[in-house]
N, C-alpha and C positions, 0 to 999 in steps of 0.2 A: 785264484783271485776272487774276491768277493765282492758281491755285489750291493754297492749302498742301496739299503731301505730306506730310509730316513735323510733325503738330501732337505739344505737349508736354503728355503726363499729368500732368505736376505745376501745369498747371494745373489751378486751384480746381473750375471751373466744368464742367472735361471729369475729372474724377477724380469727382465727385458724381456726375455724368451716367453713368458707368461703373460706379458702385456702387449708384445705384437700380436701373439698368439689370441689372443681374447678380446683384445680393448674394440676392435671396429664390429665385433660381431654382438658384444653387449651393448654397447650406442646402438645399434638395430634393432634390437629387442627393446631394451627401454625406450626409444623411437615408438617403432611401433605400438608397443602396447599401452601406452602414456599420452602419446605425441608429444608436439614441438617443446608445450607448454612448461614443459616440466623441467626443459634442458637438459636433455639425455647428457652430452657431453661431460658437464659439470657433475654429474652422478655418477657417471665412470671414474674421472677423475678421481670422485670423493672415494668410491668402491676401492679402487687402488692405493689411495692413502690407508687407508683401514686397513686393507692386504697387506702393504710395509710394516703399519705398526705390530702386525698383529704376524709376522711372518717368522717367529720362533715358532709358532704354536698350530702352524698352517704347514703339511705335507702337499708339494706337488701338484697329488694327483687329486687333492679336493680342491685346490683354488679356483677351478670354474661356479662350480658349486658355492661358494664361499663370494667370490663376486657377485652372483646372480642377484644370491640372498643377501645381501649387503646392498644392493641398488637398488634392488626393487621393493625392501625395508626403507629406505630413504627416500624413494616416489610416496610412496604409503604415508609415510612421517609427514611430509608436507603437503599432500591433499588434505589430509587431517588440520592439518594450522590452517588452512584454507578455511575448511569448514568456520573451525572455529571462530577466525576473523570475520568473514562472512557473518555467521552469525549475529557477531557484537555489530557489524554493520549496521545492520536490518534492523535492530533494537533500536526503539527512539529514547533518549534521556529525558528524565520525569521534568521536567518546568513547573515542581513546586514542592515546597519546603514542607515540617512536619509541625515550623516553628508555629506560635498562634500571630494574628496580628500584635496584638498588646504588647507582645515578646517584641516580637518586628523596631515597633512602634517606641519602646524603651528601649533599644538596642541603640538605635538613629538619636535617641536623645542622649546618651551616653555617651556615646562618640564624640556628638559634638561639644557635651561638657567635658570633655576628655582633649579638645581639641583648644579650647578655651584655655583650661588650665595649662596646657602645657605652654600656652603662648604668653601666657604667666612670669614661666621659667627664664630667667638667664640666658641670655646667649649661650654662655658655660656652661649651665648646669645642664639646659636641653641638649647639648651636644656632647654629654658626658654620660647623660642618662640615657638617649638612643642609642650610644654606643653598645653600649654595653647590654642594654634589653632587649631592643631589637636585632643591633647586629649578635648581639652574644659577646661582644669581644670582653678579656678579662681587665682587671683595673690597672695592669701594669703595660697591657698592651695599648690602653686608652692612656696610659700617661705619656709612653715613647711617641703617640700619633702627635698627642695636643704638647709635647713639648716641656712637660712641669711633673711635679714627685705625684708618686704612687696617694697618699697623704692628702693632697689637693683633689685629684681625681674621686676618693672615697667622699671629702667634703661636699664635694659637688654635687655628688649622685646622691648622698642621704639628705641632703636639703633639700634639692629636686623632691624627693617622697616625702620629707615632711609638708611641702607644699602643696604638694598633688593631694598626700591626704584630707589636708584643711578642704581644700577647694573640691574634694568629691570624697561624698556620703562614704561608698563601700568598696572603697581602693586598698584592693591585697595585690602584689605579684608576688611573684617565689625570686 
């Protein structure tokens, strides 16, 4: 009779056998070497999910070895995002623009002539033309909202722009 080399961790009965065998002694290790912080548990956990997935390609007798390095890859992994986060913590956000004032300053006045004209607009037409600019929506879905033909909707919205244009200087949208 011959002796299997090559048995398969995805079976049932050797993947148990491998996780009572190991699982409280890597929580100790990761434990220890990490502490609390790290949630050894949940690393083991993860450790053996990774062993399942990966348990065609895993013999036996390397799976200690294969969890260790699988766990203690994944403490590593997240001290790292630590850092990282930390880092952006500790950055402060700049509290000022590249813009010049004058820019600032036409901007605010734009707005509000922006805000003028469109008060301009039709009941209809401003709620045809937001639809569709701001929220994005297209002309056919802006017709099922308001109730009326595809036809009406395009009317609305290109009269809207020819009046926005009259009433401001350098009115382009795409």
């Amino acid at each position: 009779m011959e002796k299997e080399l090559h048995k398969d961790i995805c079976e049932d009965h050797i993947f148990k056998s491998i996780y009572t065998k190991y699982a409280e002694e890597l929580q100790h290790y990761v434990y220890y070497k990490y502490g609390a912080s790290c949630a050894p548990k949940d690393k083991v956990q993860e450790a053996f999910i990774k062993l399942w997935e990966n348990c065609k390609k895993i013999i036996p007798g390397s799976a200690r070895a294969f969890l260790y390095k699988v766990a203690n890859n994944m403490v590593l992994n997240d001290l790292k995002h630590q850092k990282v986060v930390l880092k952006y913590q500790l950055e402060k956000p700049k509290n000022y623009t590249n813009e010049s004032p004058d820019f600032l300053l036409e901007k605010e006045e734009y707005f509000k002539k922006y805000q003028k004209a469109l008060s301009l607009l039709s009941e209809e037409q401003r709620v045809a033309f937001m639809l569709n600019k701001v929220e994005g929506k297209k002309h056919e879905e802006i017709a099922q909202i308001l109730g009326v033909t595809r036809k009406v909707v395009e009317y609305r919205i290109y009269s809207a722009f020819a009046l926005l244009k009259k009433e401001l200087d350098s009115f382009f949208i795409k």
